[in-house]
C-alpha positions, 0 to 999 in steps of 0.5 A, a space after each residue: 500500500 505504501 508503494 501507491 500513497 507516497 504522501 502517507 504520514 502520521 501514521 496510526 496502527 491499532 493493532 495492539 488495541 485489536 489485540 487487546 480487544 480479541 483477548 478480552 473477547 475471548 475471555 468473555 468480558 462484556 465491555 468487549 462484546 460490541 467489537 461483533 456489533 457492526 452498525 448495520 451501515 457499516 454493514 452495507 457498506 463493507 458489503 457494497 464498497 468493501 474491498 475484500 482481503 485474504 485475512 480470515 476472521 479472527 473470531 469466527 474464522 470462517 470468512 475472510 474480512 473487508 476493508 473501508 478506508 474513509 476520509 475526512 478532512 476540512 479541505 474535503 468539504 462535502 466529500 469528507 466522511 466518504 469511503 475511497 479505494 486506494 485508486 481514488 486515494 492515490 489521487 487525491 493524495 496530490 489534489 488535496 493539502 491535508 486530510 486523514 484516512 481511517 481503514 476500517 475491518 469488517 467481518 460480514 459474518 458475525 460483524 466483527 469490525 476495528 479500526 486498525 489504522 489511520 494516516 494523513 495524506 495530502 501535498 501539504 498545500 492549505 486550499 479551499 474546500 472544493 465547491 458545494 454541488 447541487 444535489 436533488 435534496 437541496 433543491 426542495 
């Protein structure tokens, strides 16, 4: 991946809060148990615009998990919070100045989902949030 994004900094793994999370999991803590409770958006979401991987499950072990990636970032503007692929991700690394990338796992099976990483892309030049479309709900 970071052969694509060469802008890629502040870089952010969560994979010892994974880890920790598995453990108490697995140990039958209740304040762990949200970790199978995937919003049904990320859901929908993971299953329409996820992209899959090879890593199987670690609490089911029966399907593999997908991934999102959203960005969010003030030079956004109305396309913060949107989910990219790393295509859309290599260039927007050079269109926009600063924003932040958060990649998401889901299990679709039992609903497993953690955040295990986050960065910052960007050229690193301050610009205006790019202007607002019309969409059919702002015209009513």
């Amino acid at each position: 991946m970071n052969q694509f994004l060469t802008t890629m900094r502040d870089v952010i793994d969560y994979s010892l809060d994974r880890r920790s999370t598995l453990v108490a999991l697995f140990r039958g803590d209740p304040s762990a148990t949200d970790a199978c409770d995937a919003h049904p958006y990320l859901m929908r979401a993971a299953k329409y615009h996820g992209e899959s991987t090879e890593r199987i499950c670690p609490v089911c072990r029966k399907k593999g998990l997908t991934e999102l990636r959203y960005t969010y970032g003030d030079q956004l503007g109305q396309y913060s919070g949107r989910i990219k692929n790393l295509v859309e991700l290599q260039g927007m690394q050079s269109e926009f100045g600063e924003f932040r990338v958060y990649q998401v796992e889901i299990c679709q099976g039992c609903g497993w989902n953690h955040l295990i990483r986050s960065f910052s892309l960007g050229d690193g030049q301050n610009r205006k949030p790019p202007r607002k479309v019309k969409t059919i709900e702002d015209e009513d």
